[in-house]
C-alpha positions as CSV (number, residue, x, y, z in Angstrom):
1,X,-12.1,1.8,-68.2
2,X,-12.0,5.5,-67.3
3,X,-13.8,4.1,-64.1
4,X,-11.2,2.5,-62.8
5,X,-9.9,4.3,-59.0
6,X,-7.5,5.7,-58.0
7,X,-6.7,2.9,-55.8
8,X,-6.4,0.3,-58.2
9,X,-4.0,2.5,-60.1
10,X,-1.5,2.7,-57.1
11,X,-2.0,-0.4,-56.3
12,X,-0.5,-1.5,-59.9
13,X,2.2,0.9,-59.8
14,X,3.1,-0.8,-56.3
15,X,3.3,-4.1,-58.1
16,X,5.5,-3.2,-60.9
17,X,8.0,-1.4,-58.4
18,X,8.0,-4.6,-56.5
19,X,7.7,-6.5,-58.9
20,X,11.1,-4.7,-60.4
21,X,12.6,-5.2,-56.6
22,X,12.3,-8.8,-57.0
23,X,13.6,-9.1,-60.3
24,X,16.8,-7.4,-58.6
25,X,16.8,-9.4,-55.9
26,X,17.0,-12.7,-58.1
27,X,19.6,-11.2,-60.1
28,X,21.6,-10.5,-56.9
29,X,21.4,-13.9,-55.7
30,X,19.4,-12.8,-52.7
31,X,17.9,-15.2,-50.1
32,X,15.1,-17.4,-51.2
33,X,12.7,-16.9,-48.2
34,X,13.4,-13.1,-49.1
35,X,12.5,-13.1,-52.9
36,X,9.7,-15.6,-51.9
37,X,7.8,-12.9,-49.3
38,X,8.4,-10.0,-51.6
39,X,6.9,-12.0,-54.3
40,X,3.9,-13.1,-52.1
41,X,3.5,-9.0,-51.5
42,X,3.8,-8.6,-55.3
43,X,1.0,-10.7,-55.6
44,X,-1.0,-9.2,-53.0
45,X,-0.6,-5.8,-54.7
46,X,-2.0,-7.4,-57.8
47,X,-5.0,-9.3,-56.7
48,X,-6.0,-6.4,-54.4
49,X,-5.4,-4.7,-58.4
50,X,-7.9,-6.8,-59.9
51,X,-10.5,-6.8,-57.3
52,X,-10.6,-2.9,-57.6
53,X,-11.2,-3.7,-61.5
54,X,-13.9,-6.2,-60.9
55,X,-15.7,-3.6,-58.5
56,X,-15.4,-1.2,-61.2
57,X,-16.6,-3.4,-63.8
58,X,-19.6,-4.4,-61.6
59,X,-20.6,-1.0,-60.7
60,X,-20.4,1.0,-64.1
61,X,-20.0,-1.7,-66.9
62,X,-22.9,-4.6,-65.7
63,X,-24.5,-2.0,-63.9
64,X,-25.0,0.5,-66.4
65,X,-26.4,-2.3,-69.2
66,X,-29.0,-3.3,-66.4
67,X,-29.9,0.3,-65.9
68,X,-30.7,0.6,-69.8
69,X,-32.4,-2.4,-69.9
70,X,-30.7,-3.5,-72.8
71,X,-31.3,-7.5,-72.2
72,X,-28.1,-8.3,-75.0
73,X,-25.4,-6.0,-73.1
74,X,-26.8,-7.2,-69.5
75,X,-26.5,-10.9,-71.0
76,X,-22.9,-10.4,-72.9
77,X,-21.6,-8.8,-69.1
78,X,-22.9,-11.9,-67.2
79,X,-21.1,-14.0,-69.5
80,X,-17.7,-11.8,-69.7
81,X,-18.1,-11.6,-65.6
82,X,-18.9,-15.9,-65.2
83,X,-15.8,-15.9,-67.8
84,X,-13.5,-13.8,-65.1
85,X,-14.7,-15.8,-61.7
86,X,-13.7,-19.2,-63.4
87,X,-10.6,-18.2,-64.1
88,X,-10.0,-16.3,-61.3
89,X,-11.0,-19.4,-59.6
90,X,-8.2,-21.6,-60.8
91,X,-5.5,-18.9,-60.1
């Protein structure tokens, strides 16, 4: 994981502070349409997040096992990343 940027980081720490900004503004009985767009940038801030991780993952992790050549690692990566997409498919 030590691959991860600098980016993706910041972008989580964004997410959580907004995140926390929403959870105040339910607790305050703030507008709907208000709670619903910060939310909507919470989320943004968090798939923006995961794309930096799946970058990462693709360039170092996947990578790295095809660079090696080790044909069980390259194989267990491809399944792990088919795994993410189909999930991340259905969010």
């Amino acid at each position: 994981m030590a691959h991860n940027n600098q980016k993706t980081l910041i972008a989580m720490k964004k997410a959580k502070t907004s995140l926390e900004k929403v959870i105040k503004m339910i607790e305050d009985g703030k507008y709907c349409v208000d709670v619903i767009q910060q939310n909507l940038a919470v989320i943004g801030l968090l798939r923006s997040a995961n794309t930096g991780l799946l970058e990462g993952h693709v360039n170092h992790c996947i990578k790295d096992a095809c660079e090696k050549g080790r044909k069980k690692d390259i194989e267990e990566k491809m399944h792990e990343l088919m795994h993410i997409l189909k999930i991340a498919q259905t969010k």
